[in-house]
Every structure is written in structure tokens, then in C-alpha cells.
GUDOVO-157982 format. One record per atom (N, C-alpha, C, O): residue number from 1; residue in one letter; chain; atom name; x, y, z. Coordinates in Angstrom, 1 decimal. Example, Ala and Ser with C-alpha at 12.3 -4.5 7.8 and 13.67 -1.06 7.14 Angstrom:
REM residues 2
   num   residuo   cadena   atomo        X        Y        Z
     1         A        A       N     13.2     -5.7      7.8
     1         A        A      CA     12.3     -4.5      7.8
     1         A        A       C     13.2     -3.3      7.8
     1         A        A       O     14.2     -3.3      8.5
     2         S        A       N     12.8     -2.2      7.1
     2         S        A      CA     13.7     -1.1      7.1
     2         S        A       C     12.9      0.0      7.9
     2         S        A       O     13.4      1.1      8.0
REM end
This chain:
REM residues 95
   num   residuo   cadena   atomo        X        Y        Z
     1         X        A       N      0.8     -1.2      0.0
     1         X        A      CA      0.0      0.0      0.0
     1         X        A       C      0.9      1.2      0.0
     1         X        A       O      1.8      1.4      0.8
     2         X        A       N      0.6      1.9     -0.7
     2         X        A      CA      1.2      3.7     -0.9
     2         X        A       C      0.8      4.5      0.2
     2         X        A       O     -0.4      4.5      0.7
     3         X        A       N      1.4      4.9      0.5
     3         X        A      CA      0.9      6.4      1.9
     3         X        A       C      1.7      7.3      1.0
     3         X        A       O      2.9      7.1      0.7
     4         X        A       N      1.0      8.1      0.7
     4         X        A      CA      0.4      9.7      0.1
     4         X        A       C      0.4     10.5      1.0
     4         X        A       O     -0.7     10.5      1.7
     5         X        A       N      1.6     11.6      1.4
     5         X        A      CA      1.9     12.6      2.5
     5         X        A       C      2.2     14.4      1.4
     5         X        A       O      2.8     14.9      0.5
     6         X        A       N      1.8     14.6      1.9
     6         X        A      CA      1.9     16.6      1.6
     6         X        A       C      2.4     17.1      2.2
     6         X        A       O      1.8     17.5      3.2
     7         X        A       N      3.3     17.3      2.2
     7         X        A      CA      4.6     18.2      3.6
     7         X        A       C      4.8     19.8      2.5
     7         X        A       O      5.0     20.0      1.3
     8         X        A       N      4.7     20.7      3.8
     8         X        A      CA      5.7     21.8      3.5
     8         X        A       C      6.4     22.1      4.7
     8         X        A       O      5.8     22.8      5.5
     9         X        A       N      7.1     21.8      4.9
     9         X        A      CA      8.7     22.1      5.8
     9         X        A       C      9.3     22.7      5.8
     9         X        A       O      9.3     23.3      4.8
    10         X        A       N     10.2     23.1      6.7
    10         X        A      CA     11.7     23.7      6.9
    10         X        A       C     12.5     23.4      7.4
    10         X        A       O     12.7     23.7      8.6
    11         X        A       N     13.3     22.8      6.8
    11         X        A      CA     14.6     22.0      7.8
    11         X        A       C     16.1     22.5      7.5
    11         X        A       O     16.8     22.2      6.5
    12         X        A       N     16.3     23.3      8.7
    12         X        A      CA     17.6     23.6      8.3
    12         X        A       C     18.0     25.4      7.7
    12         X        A       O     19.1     25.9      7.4
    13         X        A       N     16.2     25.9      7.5
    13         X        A      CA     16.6     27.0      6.7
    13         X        A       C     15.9     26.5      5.2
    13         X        A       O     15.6     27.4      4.5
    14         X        A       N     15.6     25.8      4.9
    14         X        A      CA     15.7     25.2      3.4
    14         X        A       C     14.2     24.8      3.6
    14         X        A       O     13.8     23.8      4.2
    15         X        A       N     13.4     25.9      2.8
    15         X        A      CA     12.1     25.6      2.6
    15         X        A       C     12.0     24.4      1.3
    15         X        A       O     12.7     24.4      0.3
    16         X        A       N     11.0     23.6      1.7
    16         X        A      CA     10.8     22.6      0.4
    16         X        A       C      9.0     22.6      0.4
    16         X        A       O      8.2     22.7      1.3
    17         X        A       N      8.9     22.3     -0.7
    17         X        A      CA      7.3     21.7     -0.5
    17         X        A       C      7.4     21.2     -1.3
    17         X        A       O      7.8     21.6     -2.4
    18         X        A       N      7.1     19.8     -0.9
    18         X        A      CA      7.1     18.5     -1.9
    18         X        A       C      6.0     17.5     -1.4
    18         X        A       O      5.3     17.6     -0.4
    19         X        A       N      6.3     16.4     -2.4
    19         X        A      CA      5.3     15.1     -1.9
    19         X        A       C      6.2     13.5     -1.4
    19         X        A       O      7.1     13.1     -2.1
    20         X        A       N      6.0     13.0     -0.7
    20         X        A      CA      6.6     11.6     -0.7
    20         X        A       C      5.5     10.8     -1.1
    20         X        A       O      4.3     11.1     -1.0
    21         X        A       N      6.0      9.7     -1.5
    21         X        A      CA      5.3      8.3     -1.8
    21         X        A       C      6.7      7.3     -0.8
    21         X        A       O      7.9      7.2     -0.9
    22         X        A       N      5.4      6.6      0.1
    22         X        A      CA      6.2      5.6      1.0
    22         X        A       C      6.0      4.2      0.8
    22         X        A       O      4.8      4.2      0.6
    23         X        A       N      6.4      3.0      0.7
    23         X        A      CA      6.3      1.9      0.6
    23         X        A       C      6.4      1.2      1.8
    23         X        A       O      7.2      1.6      2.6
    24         X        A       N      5.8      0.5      1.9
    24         X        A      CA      5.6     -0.8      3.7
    24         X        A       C      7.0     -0.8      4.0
    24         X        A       O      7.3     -0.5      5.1
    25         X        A       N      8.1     -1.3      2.9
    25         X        A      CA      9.1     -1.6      3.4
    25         X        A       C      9.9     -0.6      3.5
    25         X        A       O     11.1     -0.9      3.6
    26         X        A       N      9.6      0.6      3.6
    26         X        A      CA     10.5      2.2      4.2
    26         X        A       C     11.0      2.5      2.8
    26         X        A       O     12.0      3.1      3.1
    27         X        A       N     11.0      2.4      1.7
    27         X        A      CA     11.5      2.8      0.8
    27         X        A       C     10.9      4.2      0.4
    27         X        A       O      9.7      4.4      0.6
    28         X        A       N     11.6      5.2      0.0
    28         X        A      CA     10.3      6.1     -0.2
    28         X        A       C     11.2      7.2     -1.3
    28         X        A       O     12.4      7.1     -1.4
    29         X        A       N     10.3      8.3     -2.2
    29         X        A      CA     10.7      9.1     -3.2
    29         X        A       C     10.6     10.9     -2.5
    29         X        A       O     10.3     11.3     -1.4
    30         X        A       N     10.9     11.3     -3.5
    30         X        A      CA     10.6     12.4     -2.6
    30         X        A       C     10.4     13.6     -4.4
    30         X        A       O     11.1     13.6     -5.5
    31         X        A       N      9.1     14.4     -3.9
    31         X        A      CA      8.5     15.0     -5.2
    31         X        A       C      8.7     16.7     -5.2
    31         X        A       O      8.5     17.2     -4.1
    32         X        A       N      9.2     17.5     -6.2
    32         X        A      CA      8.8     19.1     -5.6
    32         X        A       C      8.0     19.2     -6.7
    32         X        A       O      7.9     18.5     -7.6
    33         X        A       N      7.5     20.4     -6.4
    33         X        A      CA      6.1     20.3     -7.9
    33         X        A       C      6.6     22.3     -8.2
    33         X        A       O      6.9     23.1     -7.3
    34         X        A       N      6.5     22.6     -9.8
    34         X        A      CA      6.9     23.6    -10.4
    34         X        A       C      6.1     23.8    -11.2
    34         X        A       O      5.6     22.8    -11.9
    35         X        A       N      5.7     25.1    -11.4
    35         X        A      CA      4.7     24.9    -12.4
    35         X        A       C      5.6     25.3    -14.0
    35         X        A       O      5.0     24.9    -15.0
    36         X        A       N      7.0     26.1    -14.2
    36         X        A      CA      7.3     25.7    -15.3
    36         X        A       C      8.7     25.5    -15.4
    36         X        A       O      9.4     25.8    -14.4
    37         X        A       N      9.3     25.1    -16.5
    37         X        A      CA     10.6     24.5    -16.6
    37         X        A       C     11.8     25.8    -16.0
    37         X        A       O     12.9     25.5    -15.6
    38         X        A       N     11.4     27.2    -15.9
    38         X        A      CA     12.4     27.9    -15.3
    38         X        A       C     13.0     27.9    -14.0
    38         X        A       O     14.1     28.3    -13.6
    39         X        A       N     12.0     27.3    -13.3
    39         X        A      CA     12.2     26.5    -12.0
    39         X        A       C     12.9     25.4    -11.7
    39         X        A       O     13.4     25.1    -10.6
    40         X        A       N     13.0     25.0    -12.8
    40         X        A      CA     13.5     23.4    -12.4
    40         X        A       C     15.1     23.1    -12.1
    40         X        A       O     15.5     22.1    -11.5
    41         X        A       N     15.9     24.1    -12.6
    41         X        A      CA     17.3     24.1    -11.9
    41         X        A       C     17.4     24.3    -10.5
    41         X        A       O     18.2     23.8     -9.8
    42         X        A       N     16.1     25.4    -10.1
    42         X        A      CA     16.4     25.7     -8.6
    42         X        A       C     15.9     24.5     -7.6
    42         X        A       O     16.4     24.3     -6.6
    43         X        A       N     14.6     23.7     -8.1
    43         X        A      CA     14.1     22.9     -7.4
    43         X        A       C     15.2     21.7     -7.4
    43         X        A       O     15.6     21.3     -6.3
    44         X        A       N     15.8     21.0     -8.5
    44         X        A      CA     16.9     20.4     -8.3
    44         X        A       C     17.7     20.7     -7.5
    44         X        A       O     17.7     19.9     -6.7
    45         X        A       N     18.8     21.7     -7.2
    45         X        A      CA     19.2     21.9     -6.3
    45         X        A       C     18.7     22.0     -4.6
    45         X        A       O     19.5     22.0     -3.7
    46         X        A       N     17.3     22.2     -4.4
    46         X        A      CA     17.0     22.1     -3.3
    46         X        A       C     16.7     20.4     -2.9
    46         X        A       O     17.1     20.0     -1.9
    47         X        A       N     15.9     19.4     -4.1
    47         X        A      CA     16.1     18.6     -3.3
    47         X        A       C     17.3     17.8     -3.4
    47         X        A       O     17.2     16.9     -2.6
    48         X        A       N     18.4     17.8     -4.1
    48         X        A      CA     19.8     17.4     -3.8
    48         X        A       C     20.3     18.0     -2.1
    48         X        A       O     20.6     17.3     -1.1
    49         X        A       N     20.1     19.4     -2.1
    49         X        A      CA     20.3     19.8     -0.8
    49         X        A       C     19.4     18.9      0.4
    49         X        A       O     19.8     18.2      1.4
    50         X        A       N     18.4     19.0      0.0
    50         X        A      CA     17.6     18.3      1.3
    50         X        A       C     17.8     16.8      1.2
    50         X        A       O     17.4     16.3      2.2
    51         X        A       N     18.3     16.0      0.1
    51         X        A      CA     19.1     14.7      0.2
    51         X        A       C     20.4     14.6      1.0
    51         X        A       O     20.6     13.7      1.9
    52         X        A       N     21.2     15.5      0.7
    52         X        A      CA     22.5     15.6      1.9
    52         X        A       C     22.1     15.9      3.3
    52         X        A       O     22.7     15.1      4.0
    53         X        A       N     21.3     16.9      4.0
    53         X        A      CA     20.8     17.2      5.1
    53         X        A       C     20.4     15.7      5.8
    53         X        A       O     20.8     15.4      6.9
    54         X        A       N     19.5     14.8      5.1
    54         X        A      CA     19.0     13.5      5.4
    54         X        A       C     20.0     12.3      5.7
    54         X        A       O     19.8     11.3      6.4
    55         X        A       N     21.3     12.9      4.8
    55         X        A      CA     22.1     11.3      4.8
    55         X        A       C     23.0     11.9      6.2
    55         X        A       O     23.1     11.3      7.3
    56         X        A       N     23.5     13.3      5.8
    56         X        A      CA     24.5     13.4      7.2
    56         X        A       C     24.1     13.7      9.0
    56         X        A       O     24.8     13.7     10.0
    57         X        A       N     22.2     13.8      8.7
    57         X        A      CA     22.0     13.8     10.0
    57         X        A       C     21.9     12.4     10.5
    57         X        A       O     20.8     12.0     10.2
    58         X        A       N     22.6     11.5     11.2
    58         X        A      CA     22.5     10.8     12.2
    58         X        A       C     21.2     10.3     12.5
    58         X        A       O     20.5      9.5     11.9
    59         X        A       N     20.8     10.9     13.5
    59         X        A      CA     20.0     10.8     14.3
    59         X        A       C     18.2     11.0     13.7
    59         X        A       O     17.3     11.0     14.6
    60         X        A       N     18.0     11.2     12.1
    60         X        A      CA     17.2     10.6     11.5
    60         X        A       C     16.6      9.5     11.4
    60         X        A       O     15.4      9.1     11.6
    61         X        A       N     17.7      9.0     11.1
    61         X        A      CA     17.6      7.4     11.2
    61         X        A       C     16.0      6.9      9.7
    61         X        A       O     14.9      6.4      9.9
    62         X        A       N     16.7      7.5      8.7
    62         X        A      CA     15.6      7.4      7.7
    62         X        A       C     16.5      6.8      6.1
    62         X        A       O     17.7      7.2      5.7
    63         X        A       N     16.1      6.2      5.7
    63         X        A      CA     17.0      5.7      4.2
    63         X        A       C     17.4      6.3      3.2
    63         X        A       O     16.4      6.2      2.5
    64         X        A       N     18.1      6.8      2.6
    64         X        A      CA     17.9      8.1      2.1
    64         X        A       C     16.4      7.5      0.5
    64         X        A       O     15.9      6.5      0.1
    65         X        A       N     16.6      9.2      0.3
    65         X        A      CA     15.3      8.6     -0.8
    65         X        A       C     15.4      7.8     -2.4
    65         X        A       O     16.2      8.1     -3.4
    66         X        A       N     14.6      7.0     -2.3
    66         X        A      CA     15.0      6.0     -3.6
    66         X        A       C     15.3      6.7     -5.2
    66         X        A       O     15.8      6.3     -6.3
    67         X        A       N     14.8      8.0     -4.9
    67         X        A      CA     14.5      8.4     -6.4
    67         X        A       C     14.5      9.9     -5.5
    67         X        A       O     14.7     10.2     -4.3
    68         X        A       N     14.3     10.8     -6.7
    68         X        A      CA     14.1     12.8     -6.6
    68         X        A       C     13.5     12.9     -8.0
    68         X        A       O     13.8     12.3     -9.0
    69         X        A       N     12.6     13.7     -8.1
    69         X        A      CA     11.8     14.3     -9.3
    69         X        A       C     11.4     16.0     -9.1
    69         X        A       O     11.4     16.8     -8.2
    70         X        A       N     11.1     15.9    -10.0
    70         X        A      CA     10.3     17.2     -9.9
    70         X        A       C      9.1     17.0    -10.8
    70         X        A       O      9.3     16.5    -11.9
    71         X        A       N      8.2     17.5    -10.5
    71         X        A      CA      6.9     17.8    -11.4
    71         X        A       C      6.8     18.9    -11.9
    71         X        A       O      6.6     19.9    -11.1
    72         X        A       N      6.9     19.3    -13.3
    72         X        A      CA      6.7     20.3    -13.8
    72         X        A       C      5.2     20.2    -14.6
    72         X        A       O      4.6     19.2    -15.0
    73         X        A       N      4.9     21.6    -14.5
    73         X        A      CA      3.4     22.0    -14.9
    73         X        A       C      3.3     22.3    -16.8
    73         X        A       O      2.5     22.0    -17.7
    74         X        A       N      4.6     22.9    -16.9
    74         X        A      CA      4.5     23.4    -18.3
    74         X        A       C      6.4     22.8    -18.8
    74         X        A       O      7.4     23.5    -18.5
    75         X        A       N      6.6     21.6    -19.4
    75         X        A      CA      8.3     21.3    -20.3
    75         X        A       C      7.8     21.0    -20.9
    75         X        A       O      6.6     21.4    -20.8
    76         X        A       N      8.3     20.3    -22.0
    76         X        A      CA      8.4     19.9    -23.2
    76         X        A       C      8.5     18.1    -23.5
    76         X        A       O      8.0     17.3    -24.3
    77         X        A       N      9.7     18.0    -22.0
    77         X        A      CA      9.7     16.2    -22.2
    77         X        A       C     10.3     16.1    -20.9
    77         X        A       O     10.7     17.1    -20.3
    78         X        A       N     10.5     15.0    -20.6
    78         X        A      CA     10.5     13.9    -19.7
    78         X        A       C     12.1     13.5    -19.5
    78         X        A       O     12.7     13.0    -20.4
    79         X        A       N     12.7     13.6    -18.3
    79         X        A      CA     14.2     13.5    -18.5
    79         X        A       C     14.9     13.4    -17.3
    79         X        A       O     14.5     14.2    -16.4
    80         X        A       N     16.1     12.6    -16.8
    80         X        A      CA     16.7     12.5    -15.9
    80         X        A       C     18.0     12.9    -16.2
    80         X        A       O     18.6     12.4    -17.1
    81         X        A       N     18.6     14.6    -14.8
    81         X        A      CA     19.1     14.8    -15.0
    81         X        A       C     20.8     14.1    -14.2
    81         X        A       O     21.1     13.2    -13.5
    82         X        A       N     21.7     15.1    -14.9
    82         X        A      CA     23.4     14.2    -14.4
    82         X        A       C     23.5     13.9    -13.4
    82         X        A       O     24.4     13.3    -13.0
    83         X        A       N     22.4     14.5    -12.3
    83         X        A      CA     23.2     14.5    -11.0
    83         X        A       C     21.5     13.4    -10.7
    83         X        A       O     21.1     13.6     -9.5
    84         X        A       N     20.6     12.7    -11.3
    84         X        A      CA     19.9     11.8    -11.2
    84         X        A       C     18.5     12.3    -10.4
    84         X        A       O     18.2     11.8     -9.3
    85         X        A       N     18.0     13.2    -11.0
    85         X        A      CA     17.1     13.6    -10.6
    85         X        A       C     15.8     13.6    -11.7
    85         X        A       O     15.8     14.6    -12.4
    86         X        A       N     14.8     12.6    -11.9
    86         X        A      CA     13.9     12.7    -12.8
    86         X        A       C     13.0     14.3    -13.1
    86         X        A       O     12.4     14.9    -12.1
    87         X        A       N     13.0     15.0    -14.3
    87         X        A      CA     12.5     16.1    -14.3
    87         X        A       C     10.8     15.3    -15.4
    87         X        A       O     10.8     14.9    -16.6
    88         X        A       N     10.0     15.4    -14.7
    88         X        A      CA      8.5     15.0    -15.3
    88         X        A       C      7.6     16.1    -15.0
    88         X        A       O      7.2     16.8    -14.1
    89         X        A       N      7.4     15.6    -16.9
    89         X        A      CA      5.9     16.9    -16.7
    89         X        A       C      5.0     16.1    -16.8
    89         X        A       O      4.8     15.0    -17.3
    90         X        A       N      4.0     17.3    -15.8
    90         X        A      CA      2.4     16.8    -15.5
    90         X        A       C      1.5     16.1    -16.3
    90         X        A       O      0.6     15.3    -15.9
    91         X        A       N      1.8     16.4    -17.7
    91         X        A      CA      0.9     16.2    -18.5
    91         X        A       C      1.3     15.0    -19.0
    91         X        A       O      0.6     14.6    -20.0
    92         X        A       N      2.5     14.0    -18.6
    92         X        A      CA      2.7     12.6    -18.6
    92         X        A       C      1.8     11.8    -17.9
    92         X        A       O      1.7     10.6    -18.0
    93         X        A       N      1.0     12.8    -16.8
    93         X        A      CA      0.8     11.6    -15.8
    93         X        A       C     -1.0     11.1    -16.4
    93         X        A       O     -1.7     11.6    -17.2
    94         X        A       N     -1.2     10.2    -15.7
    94         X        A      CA     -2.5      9.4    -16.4
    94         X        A       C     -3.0      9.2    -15.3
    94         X        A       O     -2.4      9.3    -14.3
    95         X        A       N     -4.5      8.8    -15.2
    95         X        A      CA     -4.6      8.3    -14.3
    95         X        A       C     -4.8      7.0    -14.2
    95         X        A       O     -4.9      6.5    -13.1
REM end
């Protein structure tokens, strides 16, 4: 079963608002949503930042996350960037 969570947070100074999708077995992704592609360098770099924040605190005690995306509202196509972060637009998604 999926658990479907909506976080807007601050950790550290570093605002994010994203989505996770969690798996039974603690596996989990982590989502920021943009509504167009000029965004999407800066949302990459925040959640790479808030990937490092996660692995070097200790006392989390959380896996880091399986995947990073971003959802965009308005690209062109569908693409994972060098540093492995899926960049997907909305209008891929189906239901």
C-alpha cells in the first residue's frame, strides 16, 4: 500500500514543499512540484540539498530517498538529469 503525504517544511533554513510516496518496506521518493521549466534548476538543487541534510544527520535514522523528481506544470519532455534527478511533466501523468 502507498501512503500519500503533503509536507511543506523547513529544515535547516531550506524551505521545500514536496510530496513523498512511501512503501511498507520504508522505501520512499521524494517529489517538488513547479509549475514551469524555469524553475526546475532551482528545485533540483533544493532537493539534492535536502538529500544531503538527510544522509548526514545521524540521528534521523531514515534511508535516504530512492528516487528525486520534480513535477513540472509546463516542459516539453521527460528527463533524468546528471546528478539523477527525474525532471517529469504533468501532462505525462495518467490516471
Amino acid at each position: 500500500m502507498l501512503l500519500l503525504k503533503f509536507f511543506s517544511i523547513i529544515f535547516d533554513y531550506l524551505e521545500i514543499k514536496w510530496q513523498t510516496r512511501e512503501l511498507k518496506d520504508g522505501r520512499w521518493g521524494c517529489f517538488e512540484i513547479k509549475l514551469s521549466e524555469d524553475k526546475v534548476p532551482e528545485a533540483i538543487q533544493t532537493l539534492l540539498s535536502f538529500k544531503e541534510k538527510i544522509i548526514e544527520n545521524e540521528k534521523m535514522k531514515v534511508r535516504p530517498p530512492s528516487f528525486l523528481a520534480v513535477l513540472v506544470g509546463r516542459t516539453s519532455y521527460m528527463r533524468t538529469t546528471p546528478e539523477g534527478v527525474h525532471v517529469i511533466p504533468i501532462t505525462s501523468l495518467t490516471a
